[in-house]
Backbone bond lengths (Angstrom), bond angles and torsions (degrees), N, CA, C in turn:
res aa  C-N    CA-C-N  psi(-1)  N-CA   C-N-CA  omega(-1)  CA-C   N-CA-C  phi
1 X - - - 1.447 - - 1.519 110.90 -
2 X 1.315 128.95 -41.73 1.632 138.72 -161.65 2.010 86.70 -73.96
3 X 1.240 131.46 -43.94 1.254 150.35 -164.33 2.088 93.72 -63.68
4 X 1.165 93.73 -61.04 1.456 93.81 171.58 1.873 126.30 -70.45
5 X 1.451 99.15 -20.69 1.617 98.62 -179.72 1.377 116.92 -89.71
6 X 1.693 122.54 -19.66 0.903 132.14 -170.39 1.876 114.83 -117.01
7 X 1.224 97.28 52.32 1.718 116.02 173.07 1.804 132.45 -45.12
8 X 1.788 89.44 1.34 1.461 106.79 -169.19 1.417 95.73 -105.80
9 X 0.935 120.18 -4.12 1.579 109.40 175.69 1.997 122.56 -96.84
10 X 1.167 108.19 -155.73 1.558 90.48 -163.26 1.561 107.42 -103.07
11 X 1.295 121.95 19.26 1.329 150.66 -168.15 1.598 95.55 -79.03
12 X 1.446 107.28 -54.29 1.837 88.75 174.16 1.379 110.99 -69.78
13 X 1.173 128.67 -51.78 1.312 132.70 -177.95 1.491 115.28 -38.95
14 X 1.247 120.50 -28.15 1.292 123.60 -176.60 1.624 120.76 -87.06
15 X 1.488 101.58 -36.73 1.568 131.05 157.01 1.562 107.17 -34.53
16 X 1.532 107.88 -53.34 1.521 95.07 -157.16 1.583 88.97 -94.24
17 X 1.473 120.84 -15.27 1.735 94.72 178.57 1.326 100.76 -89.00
18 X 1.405 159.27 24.06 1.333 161.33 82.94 0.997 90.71 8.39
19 X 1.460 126.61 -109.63 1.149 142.10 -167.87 1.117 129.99 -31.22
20 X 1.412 127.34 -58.63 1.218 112.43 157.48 1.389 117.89 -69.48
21 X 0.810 132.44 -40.90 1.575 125.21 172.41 1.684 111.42 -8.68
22 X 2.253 96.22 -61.20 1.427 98.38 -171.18 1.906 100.32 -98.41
23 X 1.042 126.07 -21.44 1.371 118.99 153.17 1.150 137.17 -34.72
24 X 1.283 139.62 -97.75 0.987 134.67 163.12 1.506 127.50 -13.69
25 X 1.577 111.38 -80.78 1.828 94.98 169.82 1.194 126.16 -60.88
26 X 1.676 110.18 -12.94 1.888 98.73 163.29 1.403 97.36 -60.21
27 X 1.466 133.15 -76.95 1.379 118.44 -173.39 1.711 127.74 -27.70
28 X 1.186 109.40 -53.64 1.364 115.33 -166.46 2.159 93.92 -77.83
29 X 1.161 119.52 -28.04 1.538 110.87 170.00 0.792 113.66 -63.44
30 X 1.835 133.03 -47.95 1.368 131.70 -158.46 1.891 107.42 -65.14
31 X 2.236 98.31 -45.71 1.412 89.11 178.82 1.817 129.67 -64.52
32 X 1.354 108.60 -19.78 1.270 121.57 -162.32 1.711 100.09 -76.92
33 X 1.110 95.21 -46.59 1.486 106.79 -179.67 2.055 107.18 -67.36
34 X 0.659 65.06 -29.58 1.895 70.41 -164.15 1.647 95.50 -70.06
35 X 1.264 118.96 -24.96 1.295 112.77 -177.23 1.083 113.96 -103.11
36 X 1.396 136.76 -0.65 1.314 164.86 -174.23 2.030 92.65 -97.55
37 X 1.184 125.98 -60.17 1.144 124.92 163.26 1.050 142.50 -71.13
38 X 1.523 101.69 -18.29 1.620 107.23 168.71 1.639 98.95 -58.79
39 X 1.413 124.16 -70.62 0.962 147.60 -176.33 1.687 102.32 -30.23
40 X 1.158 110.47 -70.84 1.479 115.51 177.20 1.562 124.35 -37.73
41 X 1.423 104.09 -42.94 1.512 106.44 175.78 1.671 118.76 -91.89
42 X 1.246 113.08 -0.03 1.540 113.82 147.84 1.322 118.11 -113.45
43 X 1.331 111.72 45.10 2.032 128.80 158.34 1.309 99.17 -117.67
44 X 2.051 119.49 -38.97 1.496 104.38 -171.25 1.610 103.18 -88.26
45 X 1.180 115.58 12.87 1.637 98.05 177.57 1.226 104.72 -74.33
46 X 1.268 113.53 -57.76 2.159 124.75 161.85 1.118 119.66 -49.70
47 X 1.268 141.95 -33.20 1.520 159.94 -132.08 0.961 110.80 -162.67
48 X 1.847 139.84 69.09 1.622 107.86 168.61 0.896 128.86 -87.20
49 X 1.710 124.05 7.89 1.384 137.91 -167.69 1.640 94.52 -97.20
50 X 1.723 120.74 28.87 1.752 116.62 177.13 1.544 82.01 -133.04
51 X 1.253 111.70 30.08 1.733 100.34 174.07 1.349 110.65 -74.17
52 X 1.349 130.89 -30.71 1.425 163.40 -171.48 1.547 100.11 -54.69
53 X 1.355 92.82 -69.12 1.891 118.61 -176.61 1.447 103.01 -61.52
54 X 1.439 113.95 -53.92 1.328 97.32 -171.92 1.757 126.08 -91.55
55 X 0.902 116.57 16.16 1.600 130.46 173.85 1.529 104.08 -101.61
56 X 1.549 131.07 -17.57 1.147 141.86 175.20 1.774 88.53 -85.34
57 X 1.224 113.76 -62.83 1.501 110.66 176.91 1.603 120.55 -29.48
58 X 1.581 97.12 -66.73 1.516 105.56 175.95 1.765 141.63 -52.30
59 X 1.961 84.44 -29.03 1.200 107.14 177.06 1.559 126.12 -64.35
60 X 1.159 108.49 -30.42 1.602 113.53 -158.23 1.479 97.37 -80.16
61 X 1.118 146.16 -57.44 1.194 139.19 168.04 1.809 126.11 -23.60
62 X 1.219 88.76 -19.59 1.784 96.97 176.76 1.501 92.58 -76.26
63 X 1.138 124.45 -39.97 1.649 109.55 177.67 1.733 131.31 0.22
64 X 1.553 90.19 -56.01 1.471 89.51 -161.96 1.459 96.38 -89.04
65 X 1.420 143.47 -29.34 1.166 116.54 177.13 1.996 130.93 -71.96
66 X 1.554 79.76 -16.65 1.865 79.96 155.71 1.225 114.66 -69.91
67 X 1.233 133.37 -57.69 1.374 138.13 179.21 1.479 108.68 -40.62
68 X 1.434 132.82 -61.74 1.107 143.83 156.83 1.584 105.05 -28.02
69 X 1.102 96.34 -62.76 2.136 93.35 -155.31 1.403 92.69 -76.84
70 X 1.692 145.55 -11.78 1.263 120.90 152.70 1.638 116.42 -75.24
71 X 1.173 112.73 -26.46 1.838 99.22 170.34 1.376 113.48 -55.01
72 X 1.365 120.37 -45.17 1.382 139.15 -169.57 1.798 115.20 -57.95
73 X 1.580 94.26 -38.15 1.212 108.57 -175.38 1.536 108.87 -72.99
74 X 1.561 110.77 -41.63 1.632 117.79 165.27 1.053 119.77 -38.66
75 X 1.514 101.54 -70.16 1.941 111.51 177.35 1.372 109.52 -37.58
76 X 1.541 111.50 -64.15 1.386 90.45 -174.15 1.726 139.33 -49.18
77 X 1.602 77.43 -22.27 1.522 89.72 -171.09 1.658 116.93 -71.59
78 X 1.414 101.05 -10.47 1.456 96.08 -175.43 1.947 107.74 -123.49
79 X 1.285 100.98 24.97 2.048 121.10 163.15 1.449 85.77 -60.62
80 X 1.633 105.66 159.99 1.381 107.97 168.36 1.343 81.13 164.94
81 X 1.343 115.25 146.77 1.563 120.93 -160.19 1.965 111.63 -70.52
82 X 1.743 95.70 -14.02 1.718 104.24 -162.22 1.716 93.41 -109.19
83 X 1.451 117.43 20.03 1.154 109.02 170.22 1.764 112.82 -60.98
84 X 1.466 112.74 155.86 1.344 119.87 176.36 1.390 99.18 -109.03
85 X 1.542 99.30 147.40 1.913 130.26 -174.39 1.858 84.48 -63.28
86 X 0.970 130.82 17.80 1.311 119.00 -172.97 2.065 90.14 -117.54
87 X 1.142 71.36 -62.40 1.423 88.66 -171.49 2.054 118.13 -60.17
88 X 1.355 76.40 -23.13 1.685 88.16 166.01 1.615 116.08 -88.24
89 X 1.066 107.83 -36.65 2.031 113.95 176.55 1.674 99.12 -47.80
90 X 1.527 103.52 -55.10 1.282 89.05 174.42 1.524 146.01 -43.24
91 X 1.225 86.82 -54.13 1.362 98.05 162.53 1.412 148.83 -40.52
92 X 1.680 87.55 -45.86 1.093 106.32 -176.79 1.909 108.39 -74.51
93 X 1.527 113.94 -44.74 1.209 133.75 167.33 1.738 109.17 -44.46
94 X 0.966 115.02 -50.34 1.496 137.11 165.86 1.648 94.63 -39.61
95 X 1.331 131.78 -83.49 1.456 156.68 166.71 1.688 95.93 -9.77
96 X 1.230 103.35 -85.29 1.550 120.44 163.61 1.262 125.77 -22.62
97 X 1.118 117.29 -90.52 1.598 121.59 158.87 1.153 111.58 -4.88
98 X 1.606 124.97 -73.35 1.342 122.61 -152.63 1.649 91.48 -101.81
99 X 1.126 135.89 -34.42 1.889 122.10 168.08 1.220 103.74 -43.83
100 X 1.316 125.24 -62.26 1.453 114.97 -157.62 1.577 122.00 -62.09
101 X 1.889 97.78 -27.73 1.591 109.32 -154.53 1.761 77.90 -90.77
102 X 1.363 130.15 9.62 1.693 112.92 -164.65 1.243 87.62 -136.09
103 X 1.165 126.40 32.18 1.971 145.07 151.12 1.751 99.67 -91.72
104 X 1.089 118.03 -31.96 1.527 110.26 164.17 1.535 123.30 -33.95
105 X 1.486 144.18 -35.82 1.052 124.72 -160.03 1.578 111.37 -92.12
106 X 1.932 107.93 12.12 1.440 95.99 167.61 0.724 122.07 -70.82
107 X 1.386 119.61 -22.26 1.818 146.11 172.77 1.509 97.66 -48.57
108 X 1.135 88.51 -68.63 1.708 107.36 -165.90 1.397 122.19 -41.69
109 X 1.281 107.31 -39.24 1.697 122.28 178.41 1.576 119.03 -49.00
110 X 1.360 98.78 -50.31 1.463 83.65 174.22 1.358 148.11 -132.73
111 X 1.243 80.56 61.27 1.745 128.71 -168.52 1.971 85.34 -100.28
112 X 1.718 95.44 -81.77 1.780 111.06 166.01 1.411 91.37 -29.68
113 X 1.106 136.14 -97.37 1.576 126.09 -164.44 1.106 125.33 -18.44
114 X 1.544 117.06 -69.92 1.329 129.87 160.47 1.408 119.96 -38.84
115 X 1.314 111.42 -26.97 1.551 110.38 177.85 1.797 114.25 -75.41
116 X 1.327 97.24 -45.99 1.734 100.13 174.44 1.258 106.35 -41.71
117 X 0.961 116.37 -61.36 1.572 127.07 -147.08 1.813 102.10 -64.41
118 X 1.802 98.10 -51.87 1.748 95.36 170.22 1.154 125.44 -26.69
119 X 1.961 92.12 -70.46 1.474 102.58 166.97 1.686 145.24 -37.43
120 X 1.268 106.15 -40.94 1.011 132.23 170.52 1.670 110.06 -34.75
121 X 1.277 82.39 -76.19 1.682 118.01 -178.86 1.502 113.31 -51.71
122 X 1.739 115.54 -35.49 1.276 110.46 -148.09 1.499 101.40 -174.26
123 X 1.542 92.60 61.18 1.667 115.98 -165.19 2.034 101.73 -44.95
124 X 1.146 133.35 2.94 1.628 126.11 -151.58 1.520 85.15 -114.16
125 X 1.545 138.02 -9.71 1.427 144.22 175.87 1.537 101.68 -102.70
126 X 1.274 117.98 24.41 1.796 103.96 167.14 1.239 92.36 -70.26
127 X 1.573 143.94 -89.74 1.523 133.13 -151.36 1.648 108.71 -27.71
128 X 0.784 103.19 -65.90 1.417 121.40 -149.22 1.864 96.32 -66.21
129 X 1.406 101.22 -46.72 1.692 94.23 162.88 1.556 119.65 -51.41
130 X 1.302 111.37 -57.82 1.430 118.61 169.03 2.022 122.29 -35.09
131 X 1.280 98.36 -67.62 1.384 104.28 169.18 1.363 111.81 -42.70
132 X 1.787 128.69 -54.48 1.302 136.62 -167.31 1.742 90.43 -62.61
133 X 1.097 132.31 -48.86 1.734 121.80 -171.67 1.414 94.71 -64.93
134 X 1.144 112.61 -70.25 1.926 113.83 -142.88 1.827 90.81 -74.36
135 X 1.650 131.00 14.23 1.277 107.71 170.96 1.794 111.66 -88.89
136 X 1.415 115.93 4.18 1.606 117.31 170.06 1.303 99.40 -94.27
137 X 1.469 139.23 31.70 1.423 143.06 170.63 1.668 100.92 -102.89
138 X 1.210 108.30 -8.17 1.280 105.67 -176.28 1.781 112.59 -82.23
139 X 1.028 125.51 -39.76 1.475 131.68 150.10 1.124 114.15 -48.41
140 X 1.339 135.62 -34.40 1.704 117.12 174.64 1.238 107.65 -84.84
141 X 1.442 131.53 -45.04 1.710 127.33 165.19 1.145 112.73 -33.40
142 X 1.443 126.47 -49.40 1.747 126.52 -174.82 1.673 94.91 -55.38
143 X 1.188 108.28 -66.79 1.878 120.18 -156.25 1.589 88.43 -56.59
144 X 1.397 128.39 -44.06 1.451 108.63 176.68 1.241 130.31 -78.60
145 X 1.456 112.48 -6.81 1.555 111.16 159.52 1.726 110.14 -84.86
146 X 0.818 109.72 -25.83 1.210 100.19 -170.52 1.460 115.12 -75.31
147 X 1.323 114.43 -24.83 1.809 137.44 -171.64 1.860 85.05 -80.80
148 X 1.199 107.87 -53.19 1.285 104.50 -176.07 1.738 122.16 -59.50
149 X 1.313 111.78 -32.84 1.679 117.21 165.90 1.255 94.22 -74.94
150 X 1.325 146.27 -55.67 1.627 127.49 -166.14 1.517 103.66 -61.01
151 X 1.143 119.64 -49.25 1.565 114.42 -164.47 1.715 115.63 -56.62
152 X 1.596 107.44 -3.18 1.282 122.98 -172.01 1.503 114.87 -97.00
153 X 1.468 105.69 -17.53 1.570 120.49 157.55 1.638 122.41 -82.95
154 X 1.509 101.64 -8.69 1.820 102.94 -170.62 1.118 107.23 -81.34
């Protein structure tokens, strides 16, 4: 209740970098992935023996919203009705950092797409397809280290 009466402190601020924290790369996972699976399920109509390949395809794009939903999980962990507007910026900045850098997997999607299909075609390019998707994971690792050093100032 004190958390809800006292709206001047850094308790909202921290709320919404929660949120985006796990927002944002949920958004940018769901599209990356979705196009990563679109793709996949018109390789197994021809191919169902690339069901394997392409659910690995689809998968990697979830990356950033794990990454996300453990920042998120931090933030919350450190709400508390006597938080300071200082101590909440962080947070919220924290939030940021890793939402924005975990908007990458729209990128990502159809790269993964493109990867099924290689595969598909020319099963001896799975690695190398693989590497080509999960190398836009490297922008969400930064934003989650970096959310992760701020959250160490909140």
């Amino acid at each position: 209740m004190a958390l809800v009466e006292n709206l001047a402190n850094g308790a909202i601020l921290a709320a919404v970098g929660a949120g985006l924290a796990v927002g944002l790369p949920g958004l940018g996972s769901a599209i990356g992935s979705g196009l990563g699976g679109a793709s996949a399920a018109g390789v197994i109509a021809e191919k169902k023996e690339e069901f394997v390949h392409g659910v690995i395809f689809a998968a990697i794009p979830q990356t950033a919203v794990i990454l996300g939903f453990v920042i998120a999980i931090m933030i919350v962990g450190k709400i508390d009705a006597e938080m300071t507007i200082v101590a909440g910026a962080w947070c919220l900045g924290a939030g940021l950092a890793v939402g924005i850098a975990g908007l990458t997997p729209v990128g990502q999607g159809p790269v993964a797409a493109a990867g099924v299909g290689s595969t598909a075609r020319s099963p001896d390019t799975f690695v190398q397809n693989i590497i080509f998707t999960a190398l836009p994971d490297i922008s969400v690792v930064l934003g989650f280290v970096i959310a992760f050093m701020m959250l160490g100032n909140a």
